[in-house]
N, C-alpha and C positions, 0 to 999 in steps of 0.2 A: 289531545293534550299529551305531551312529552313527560318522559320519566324522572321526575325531579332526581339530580345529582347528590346523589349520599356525603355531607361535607362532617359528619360527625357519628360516632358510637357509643351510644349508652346504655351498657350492662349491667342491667340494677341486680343479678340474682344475688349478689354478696353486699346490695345498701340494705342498710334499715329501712324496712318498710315504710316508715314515716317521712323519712329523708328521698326517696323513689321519686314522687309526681311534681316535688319541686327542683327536682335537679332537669326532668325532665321537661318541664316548663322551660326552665332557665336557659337549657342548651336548645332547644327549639325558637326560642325570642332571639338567637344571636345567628338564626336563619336570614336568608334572603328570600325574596321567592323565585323558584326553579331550582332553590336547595332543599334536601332532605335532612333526616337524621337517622339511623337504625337503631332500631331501639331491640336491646333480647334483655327476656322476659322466663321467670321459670312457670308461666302459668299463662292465658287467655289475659290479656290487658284490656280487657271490652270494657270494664268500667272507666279507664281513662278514657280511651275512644268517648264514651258519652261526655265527661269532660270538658274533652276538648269540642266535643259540639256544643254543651253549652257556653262555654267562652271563646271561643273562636267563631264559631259558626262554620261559613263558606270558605274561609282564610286556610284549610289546610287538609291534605289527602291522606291515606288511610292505608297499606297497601299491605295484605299479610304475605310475609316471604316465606317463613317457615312456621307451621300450625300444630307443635305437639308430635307429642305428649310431652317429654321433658322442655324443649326449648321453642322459644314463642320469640320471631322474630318479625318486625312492623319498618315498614319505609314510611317514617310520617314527614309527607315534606309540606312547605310554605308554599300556598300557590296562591298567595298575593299580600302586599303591605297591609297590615291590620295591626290595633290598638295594642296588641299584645307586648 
Protein backbone atom coordinates (compact mmCIF):
# COMPACT_ATOMS: atom_id res chain seq x y z
CA UNK A 1 0.00 0.00 0.00
CA UNK A 2 1.29 3.37 -1.17
CA UNK A 3 1.72 6.53 1.06
CA UNK A 4 -1.43 8.34 0.83
CA UNK A 5 -0.71 12.13 -0.57
CA UNK A 6 -0.96 14.91 2.30
CA UNK A 7 -3.71 17.25 0.34
CA UNK A 8 -4.75 19.21 3.68
CA UNK A 9 -3.45 20.60 7.35
CA UNK A 10 -5.16 20.77 10.26
CA UNK A 11 -3.69 22.51 13.44
CA UNK A 12 -6.23 22.31 16.11
CA UNK A 13 -3.44 23.36 19.09
CA UNK A 14 -5.14 27.02 18.99
CA UNK A 15 -9.33 25.50 18.11
CA UNK A 16 -11.49 25.01 21.00
CA UNK A 17 -11.49 22.02 22.06
CA UNK A 18 -15.14 21.33 21.25
CA UNK A 19 -14.69 22.72 17.80
CA UNK A 20 -11.35 20.09 17.14
CA UNK A 21 -13.03 16.53 16.00
CA UNK A 22 -15.41 18.33 13.77
CA UNK A 23 -13.43 20.43 11.77
CA UNK A 24 -11.38 17.42 11.54
CA UNK A 25 -14.12 15.08 10.43
CA UNK A 26 -15.15 17.73 8.02
CA UNK A 27 -11.73 18.26 6.34
CA UNK A 28 -11.16 14.48 6.08
CA UNK A 29 -14.87 13.84 4.20
CA UNK A 30 -13.64 16.45 1.41
CA UNK A 31 -10.60 13.51 0.98
CA UNK A 32 -10.31 11.24 -1.95
CA UNK A 33 -8.96 7.96 -1.37
CA UNK A 34 -4.95 8.04 -1.85
CA UNK A 35 -5.36 11.36 -0.13
CA UNK A 36 -4.40 12.29 3.35
CA UNK A 37 -4.66 15.09 5.80
CA UNK A 38 -1.85 16.02 8.62
CA UNK A 39 -3.22 16.66 11.34
CA UNK A 40 -0.78 18.48 14.66
CA UNK A 41 -2.06 17.99 17.72
CA UNK A 42 -0.72 19.35 21.29
CA UNK A 43 -1.29 15.97 22.91
CA UNK A 44 -1.62 11.87 21.80
CA UNK A 45 -5.02 12.15 19.56
CA UNK A 46 -5.65 8.22 20.39
CA UNK A 47 -8.98 8.98 21.31
CA UNK A 48 -10.08 10.26 17.83
CA UNK A 49 -8.14 7.49 16.26
CA UNK A 50 -10.71 5.13 18.23
CA UNK A 51 -13.41 7.38 16.61
CA UNK A 52 -12.49 7.17 13.68
CA UNK A 53 -12.44 3.35 13.92
CA UNK A 54 -15.73 3.50 15.24
CA UNK A 55 -17.25 5.33 12.31
CA UNK A 56 -15.09 4.76 9.56
CA UNK A 57 -13.95 1.48 10.15
CA UNK A 58 -11.63 -0.01 7.31
CA UNK A 59 -12.05 3.41 5.15
CA UNK A 60 -8.97 5.18 6.51
CA UNK A 61 -5.11 4.82 7.83
CA UNK A 62 -3.42 6.15 10.83
CA UNK A 63 0.12 7.00 10.53
CA UNK A 64 2.10 8.95 13.50
CA UNK A 65 4.78 11.29 11.99
CA UNK A 66 5.85 13.10 14.92
CA UNK A 67 5.04 11.50 18.80
CA UNK A 68 5.71 14.13 21.53
CA UNK A 69 6.07 15.38 23.84
CA UNK A 70 4.83 18.88 22.86
CA UNK A 71 3.74 18.29 19.05
CA UNK A 72 1.63 15.15 17.89
CA UNK A 73 1.62 14.89 14.29
CA UNK A 74 -0.79 12.02 12.25
CA UNK A 75 -1.10 11.36 8.36
CA UNK A 76 -4.74 10.10 8.40
CA UNK A 77 -5.48 9.40 4.84
CA UNK A 78 -8.76 8.02 2.99
CA UNK A 79 -7.95 4.52 1.63
CA UNK A 80 -11.20 4.15 0.12
CA UNK A 81 -14.92 5.62 -0.74
CA UNK A 82 -17.01 5.20 2.53
CA UNK A 83 -20.33 6.79 3.90
CA UNK A 84 -18.51 9.47 5.53
Amino acid sequence: MSTPTIKATVDVRNIIPRERHPLIFDTFKQLTPGEAMLLINDHDPKPLFYQFQAELGDFFSWDYIEQGPEVWQVRIGRTAPCCA
